[in-house]
N, C-alpha and C positions, 0 to 999 in steps of 0.2 A: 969171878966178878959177880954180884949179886946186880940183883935190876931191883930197883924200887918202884915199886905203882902207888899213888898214891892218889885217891879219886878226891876233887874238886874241881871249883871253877878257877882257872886262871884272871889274873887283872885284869887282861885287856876283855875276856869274855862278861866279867862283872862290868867292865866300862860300858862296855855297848849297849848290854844289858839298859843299865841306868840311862842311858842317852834317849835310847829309845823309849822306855817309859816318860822321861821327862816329854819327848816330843810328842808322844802322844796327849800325856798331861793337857799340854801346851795349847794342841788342837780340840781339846774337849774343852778347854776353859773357853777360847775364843768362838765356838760354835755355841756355847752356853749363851755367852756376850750378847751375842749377835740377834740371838732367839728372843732374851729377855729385851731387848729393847724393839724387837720388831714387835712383841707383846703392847708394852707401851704405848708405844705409836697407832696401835691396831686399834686399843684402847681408848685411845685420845678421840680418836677420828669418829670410833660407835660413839661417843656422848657425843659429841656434833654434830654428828646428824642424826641423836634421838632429840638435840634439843631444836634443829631447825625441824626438824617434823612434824613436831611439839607446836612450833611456834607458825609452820602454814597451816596446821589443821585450829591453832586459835584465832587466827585471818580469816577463814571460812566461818567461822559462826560469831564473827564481828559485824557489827550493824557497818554498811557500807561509806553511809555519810561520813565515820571517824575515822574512817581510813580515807579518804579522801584532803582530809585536813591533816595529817599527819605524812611529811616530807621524807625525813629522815628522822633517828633515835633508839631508845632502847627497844625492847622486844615488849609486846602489848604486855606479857606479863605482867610486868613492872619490874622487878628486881631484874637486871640485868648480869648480874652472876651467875655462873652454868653449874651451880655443884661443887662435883669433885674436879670436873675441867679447870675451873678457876678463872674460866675467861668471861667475852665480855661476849655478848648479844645485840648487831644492830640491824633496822629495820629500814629499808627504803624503799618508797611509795613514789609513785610518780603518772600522772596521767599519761596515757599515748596521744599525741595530736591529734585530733579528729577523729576519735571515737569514744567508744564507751568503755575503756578498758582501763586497767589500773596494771602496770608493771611492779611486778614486788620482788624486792631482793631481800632476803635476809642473810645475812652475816655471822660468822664465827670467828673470834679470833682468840688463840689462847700463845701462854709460852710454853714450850715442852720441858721435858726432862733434860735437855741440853740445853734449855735457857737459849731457844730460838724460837722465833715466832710463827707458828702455824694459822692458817686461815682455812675457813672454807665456804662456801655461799650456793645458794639455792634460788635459783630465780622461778617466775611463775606468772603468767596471765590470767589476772581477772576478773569479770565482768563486773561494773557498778554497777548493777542493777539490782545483785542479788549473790550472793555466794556462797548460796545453801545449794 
């Protein structure tokens, strides 16, 4: 009786083979997914608060009387579009009762990459008198 050797991979070793690479595949594409939209998001949120940053340090070097007459609205800038955010900039001003103090909130609101709407706001106390 002769023996035959004959060296390769068997089907079931080529199957698992491929399984396993597909699985792994699988978990790289999804950990890719995940990374590129935490990117995004990360992204989104740094120009909203470079643009309210922006937009308390142009409240400090505003004559104090015009923020007093200004309620609510766009961002002093004027053009109330963020860039590449795409969103929108609003402003709200408000006296504190019985003092001398001005409450200001400023406002971000954009839509994201999944076409939901993100926000984010910065509040801040500051004196009429002077905001230099």
């Amino acid at each position: 009786m002769s023996q035959r050797r004959e060296s390769g991979f068997t089907l079931i070793e080529i199957l698992v083979a491929i399984f396993l690479f597909a699985l792994t595949a699988v978990g790289l594409a999804s950990a890719l997914s995940l990374g590129l939209t935490g990117l995004r998001d990360s992204r989104d949120l740094v120009l909203a608060q470079a643009a309210l940053q922006a937009e308390i340090a142009h409240l400090r070097s505003a004559d104090p009387e015009s923020l007093q007459e200004q309620v609510k609205g766009p961002f002093l800038g004027g053009d109330d579009k963020l860039g590449p955010l795409g969103g929108r900039g609003e402003l709200t001003i408000r006296n504190l009762p019985e003092s001398s103090l001005l409450e200001v909130t400023a406002e971000v609101s954009w839509v994201d990459w999944a076409s939901q709407e993100s926000r984010i706001a910065l509040s801040t106390i500051l004196w009429k008198g002077g905001l230099r």
